[in-house]
C-alpha positions in Angstrom: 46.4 -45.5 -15.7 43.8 -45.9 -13.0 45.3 -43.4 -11.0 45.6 -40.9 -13.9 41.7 -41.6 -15.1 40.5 -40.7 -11.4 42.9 -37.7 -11.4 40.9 -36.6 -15.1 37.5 -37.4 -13.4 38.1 -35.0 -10.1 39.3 -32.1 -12.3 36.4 -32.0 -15.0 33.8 -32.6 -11.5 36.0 -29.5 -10.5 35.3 -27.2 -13.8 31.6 -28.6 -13.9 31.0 -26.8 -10.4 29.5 -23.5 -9.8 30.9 -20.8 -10.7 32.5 -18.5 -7.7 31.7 -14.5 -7.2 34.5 -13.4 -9.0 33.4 -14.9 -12.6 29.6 -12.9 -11.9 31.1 -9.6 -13.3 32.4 -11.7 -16.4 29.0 -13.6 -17.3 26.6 -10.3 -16.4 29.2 -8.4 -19.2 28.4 -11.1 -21.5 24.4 -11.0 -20.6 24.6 -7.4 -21.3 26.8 -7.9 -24.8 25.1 -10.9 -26.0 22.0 -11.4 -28.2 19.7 -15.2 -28.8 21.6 -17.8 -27.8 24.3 -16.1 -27.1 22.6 -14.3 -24.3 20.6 -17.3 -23.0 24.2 -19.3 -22.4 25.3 -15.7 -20.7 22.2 -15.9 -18.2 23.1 -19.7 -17.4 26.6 -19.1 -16.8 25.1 -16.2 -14.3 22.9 -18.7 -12.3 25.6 -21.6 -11.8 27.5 -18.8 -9.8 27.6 -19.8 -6.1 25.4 -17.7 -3.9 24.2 -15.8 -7.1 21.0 -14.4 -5.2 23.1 -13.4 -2.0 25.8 -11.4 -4.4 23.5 -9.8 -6.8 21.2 -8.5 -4.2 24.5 -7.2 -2.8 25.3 -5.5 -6.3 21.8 -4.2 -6.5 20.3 -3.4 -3.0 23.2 -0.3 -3.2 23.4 0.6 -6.9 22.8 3.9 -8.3 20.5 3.7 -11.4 22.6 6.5 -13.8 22.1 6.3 -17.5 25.9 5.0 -17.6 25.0 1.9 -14.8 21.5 0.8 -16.2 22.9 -1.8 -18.4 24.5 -3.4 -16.5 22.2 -3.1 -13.5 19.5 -4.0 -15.5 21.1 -7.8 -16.6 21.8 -7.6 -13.1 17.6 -7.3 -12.2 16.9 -9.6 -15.3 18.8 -12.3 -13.6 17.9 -12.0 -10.0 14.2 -12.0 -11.3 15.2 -15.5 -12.6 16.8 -16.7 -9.6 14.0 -15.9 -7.0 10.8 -16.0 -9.4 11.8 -18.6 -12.1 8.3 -19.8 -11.9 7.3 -16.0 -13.5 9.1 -16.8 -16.9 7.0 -19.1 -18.4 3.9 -16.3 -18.2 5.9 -14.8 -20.5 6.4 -17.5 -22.6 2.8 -17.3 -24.0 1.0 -14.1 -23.3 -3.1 -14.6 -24.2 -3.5 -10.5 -25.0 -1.2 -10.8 -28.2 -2.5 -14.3 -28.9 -5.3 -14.7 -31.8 -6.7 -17.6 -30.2 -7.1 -15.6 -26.8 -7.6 -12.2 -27.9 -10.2 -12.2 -30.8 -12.7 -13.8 -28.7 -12.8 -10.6 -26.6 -15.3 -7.9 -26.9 -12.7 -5.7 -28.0 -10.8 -7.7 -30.7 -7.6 -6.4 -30.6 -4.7 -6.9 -28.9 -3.8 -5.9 -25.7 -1.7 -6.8 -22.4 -0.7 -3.8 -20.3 -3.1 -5.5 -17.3 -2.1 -8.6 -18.5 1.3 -8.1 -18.0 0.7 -6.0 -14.7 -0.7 -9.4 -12.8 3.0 -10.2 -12.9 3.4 -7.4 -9.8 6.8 -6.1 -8.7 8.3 -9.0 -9.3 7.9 -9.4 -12.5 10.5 -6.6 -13.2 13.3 -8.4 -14.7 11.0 -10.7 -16.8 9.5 -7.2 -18.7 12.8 -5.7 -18.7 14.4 -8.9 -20.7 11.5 -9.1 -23.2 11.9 -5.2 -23.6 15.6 -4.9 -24.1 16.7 -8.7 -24.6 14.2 -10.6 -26.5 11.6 -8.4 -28.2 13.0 -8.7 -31.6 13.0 -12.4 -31.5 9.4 -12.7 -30.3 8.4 -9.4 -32.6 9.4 -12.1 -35.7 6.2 -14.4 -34.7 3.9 -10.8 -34.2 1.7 -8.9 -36.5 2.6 -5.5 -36.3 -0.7 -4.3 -34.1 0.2 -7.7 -32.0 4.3 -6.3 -31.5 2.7 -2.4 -30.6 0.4 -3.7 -28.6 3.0 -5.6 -27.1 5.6 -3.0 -26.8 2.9 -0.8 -24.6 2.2 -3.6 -22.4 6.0 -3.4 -21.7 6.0 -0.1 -20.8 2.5 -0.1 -19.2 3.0 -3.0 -16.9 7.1 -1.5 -15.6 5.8 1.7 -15.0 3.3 -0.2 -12.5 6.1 -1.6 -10.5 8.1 1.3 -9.4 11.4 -0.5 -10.0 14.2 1.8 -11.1 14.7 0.5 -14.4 11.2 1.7 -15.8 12.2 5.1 -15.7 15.1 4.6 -18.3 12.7 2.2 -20.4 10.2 4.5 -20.7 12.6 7.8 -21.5 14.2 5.9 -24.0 10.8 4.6 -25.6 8.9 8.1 -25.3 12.4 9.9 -27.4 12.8 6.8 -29.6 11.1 7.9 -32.9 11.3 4.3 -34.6 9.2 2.9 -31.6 5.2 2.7 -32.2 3.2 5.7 -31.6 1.2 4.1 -28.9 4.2 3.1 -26.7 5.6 6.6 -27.3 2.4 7.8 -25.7 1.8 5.2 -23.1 6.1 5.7 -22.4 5.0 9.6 -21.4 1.8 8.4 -19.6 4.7 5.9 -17.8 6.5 8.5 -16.9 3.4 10.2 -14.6 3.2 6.8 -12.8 6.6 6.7 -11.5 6.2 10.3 -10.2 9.9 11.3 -9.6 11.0 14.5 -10.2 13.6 13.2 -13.3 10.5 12.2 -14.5 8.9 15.2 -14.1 11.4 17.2 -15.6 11.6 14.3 -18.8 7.9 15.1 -19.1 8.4 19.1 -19.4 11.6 18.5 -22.1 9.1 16.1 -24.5 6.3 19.2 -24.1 8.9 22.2 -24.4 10.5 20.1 -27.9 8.8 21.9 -30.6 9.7 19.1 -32.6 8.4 16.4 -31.0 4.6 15.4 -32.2 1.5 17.0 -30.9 0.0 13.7 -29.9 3.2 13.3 -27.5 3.2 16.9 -26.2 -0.5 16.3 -25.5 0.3 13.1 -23.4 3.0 14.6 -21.8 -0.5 17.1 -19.7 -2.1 13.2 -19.2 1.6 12.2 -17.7 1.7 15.3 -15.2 -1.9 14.7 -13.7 -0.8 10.9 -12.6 2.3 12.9 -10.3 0.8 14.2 -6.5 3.1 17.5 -6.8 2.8 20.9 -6.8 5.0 21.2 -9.5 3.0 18.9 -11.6 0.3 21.2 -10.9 1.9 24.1 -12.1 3.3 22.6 -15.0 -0.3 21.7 -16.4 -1.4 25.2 -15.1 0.5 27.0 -18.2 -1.2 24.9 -20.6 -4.2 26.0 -19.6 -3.7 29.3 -20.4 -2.6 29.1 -24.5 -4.2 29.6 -27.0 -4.3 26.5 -28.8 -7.3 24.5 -28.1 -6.9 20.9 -28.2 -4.0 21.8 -25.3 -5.9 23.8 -23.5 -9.1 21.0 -23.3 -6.3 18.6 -22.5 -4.7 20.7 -19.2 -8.6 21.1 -18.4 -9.1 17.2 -18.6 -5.6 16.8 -16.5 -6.6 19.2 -14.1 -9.6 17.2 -13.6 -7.4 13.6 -13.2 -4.6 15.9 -11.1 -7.8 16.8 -8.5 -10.3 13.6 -8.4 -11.1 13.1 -5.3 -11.7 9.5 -5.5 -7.5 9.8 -7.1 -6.3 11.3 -3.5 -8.3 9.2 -1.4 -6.8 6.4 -2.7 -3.3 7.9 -2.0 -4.6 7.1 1.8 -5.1 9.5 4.8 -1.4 10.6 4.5 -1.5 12.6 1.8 -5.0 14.1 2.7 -4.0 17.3 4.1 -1.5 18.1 1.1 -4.1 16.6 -1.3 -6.7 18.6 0.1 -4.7 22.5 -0.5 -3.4 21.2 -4.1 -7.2 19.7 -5.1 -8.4 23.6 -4.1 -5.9 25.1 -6.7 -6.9 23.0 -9.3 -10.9 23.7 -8.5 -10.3 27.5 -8.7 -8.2 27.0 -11.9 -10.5 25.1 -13.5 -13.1 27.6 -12.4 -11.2 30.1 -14.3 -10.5 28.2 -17.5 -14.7 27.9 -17.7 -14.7 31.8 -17.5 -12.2 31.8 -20.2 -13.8 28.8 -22.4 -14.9 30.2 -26.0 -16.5 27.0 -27.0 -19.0 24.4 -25.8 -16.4 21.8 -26.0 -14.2 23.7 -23.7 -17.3 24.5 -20.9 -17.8 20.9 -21.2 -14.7 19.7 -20.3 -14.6 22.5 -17.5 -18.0 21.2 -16.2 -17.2 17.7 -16.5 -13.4 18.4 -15.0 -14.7 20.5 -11.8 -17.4 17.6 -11.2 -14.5 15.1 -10.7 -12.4 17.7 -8.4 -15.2 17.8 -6.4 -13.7 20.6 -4.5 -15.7 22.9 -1.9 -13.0 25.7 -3.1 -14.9 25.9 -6.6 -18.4 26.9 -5.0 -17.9 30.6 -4.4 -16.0 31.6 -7.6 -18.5 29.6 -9.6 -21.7 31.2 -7.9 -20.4 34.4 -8.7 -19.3 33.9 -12.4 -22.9 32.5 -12.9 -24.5 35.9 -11.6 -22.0 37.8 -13.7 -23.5 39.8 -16.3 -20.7 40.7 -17.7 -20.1 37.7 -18.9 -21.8 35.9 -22.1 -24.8 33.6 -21.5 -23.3 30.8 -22.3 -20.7 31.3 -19.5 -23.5 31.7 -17.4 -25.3 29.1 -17.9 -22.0 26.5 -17.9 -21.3 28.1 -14.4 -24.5 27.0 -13.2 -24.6 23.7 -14.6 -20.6 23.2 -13.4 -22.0 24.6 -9.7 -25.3 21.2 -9.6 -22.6 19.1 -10.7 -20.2 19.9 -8.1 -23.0 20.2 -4.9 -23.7 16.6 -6.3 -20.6 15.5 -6.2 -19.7 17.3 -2.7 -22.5 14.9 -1.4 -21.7 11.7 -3.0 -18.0 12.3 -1.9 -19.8 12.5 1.7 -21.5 9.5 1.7 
């Protein structure tokens, strides 16, 4: 009897040991399938597998991030982020910009947590992708609606900031999904600028060539473009402004303004000066020509304002001419000349 009570003992210390390699696939499945509890027992049962770090870094450090693998590779991220940064997960548990205690003694009342959740850095990935695709509905039940949105954009916001390849799937699928808050939609698209690939790029031209997407999302999709360093991005907001509808073409004048800031390349570092420097000329001259096109004060304005924040030596002769052309209304005129002080003042500031 002794014998066979020892013998019971040694095989349930077996079953209670980790879990080897080949059961990782099995428990990640689950992770990916699962939902509350469920899921939570899924993501255990992932970090009793011996070596877990070693084998999903394995998994990970190689995978290609296809529409078809990100759900799977993303439980995969979720779990690592536990298993190196478990400390992370409890500034999740409790976050102060969609907490009334925290947030409505603010300036700004309302809730918010994009930079909030950005403090978390890169490796905070897998915690913001397991609220956004595991756990958001359960914490959305203890939200106000503005408090979920506001958290939904934070999501979005704060991946997009760490360049991991999951954000770009996150935020296509929030920018097309038409039951997701307006503001995440738009913040999504803005998302979709920071990570600066070309898929995003070319996700960003789709949502403004969809006539039947909303204008507010088209619109976003010029503010996306001017956060990409490409000459395709350039071109792209280009052709807006050249339409004839006006709240586009004030946008692409305000993007080609972001797309060119000087202070925006020189923070790219001196690496990208020389590129910066030929694509920051374009977008002076452009914008030079969308103030000789402008048929309204709020369209000069933006030109003036826009050119100001290029800062661009290429904008000095084509503006000095279209203010002595008299060809040209007074008003033009007179923006040219008010566009040309700005920029010399902003030349020397720049200098400084």
């Amino acid at each position: 009897m002794r014998a066979r009570s020892i013998f019971v003992v040694a095989v349930l210390a077996c079953a209670a040991g980790p879990l080897q390699a080949q059961d990782l696939e099995g428990a990640l499945a689950r992770m990916r399938d699962k939902t509350g509890d469920d899921y939570v027992a899924a993501r255990k049962d992932v970090l009793a597998v011996k070596d877990v770090k070693t084998t999903l870094h394995a998994k990970l450090d190689t995978a290609s991030w296809t529409e078809d693998s990100f759900s799977d590779l993303a439980v995969a991220s979720i779990a690592l982020a536990h298993a190196e940064h478990p400390e992370l997960a409890s500034r999740l548990d409790k976050i102060e910009g969609i907490t009334p205690e925290h947030y409505t003694k603010r300036r700004h009342p309302v809730p918010e947590c994009g930079r909030e959740l950005q403090q978390l850095g890169k490796d905070g990935a897998g915690f913001l992708l397991e609220v956004a695709l595991k756990t958001f509905a359960d914490r959305a039940r203890s939200l106000s609606t503005q408090e979920s949105a506001a958290l939904r954009e934070g999501l979005v916001i704060a991946l997009a900031a760490t360049q991991h390849p999951s954000a770009f799937f996150v935020c296509k699928k929030v920018a097309r999904g038409t039951s997701e808050p307006e503001g995440a939609r738009l913040q999504a698209i803005e998302g979709l600028g920071t990570i600066g690939t070309a898929p995003a790029l070319a996700e960003i031209t789709a949502i403004h060539d969809d006539a039947t997407q909303p204008a507010s999302l088209r619109l976003a999709t010029l503010r996306g473009a001017a956060r990409i360093p490409s000459s395709d991005a350039l071109s792209f907001i280009s052709k807006s402004a050249g339409v004839s509808d006006e709240a586009e073409k004030r946008q692409a004048i305000v993007a080609l303004g972001t797309f060119g800031s000087s202070w925006g390349w020189k923070a790219r570092g001196a690496s990208m000066a020389e590129q910066g420097s030929a694509l920051r000329a374009k977008a002076a001259t452009q914008l030079v020509e969308a103030l000789g096109a402008a048929t309204t004060d709020s369209l000069r304005q933006a030109a003036i304002e826009a050119i100001s924040v290029v800062a661009h030596d290429a904008a000095r002769a084509p503006l000095e001419k279209l203010a002595k052309d008299e060809t040209r209304p007074a008003a033009t005129r007179t923006a040219a000349k008010q566009a040309l002080d700005r920029l010399n003042t902003a030349i020397q500031r720049d200098a400084r």
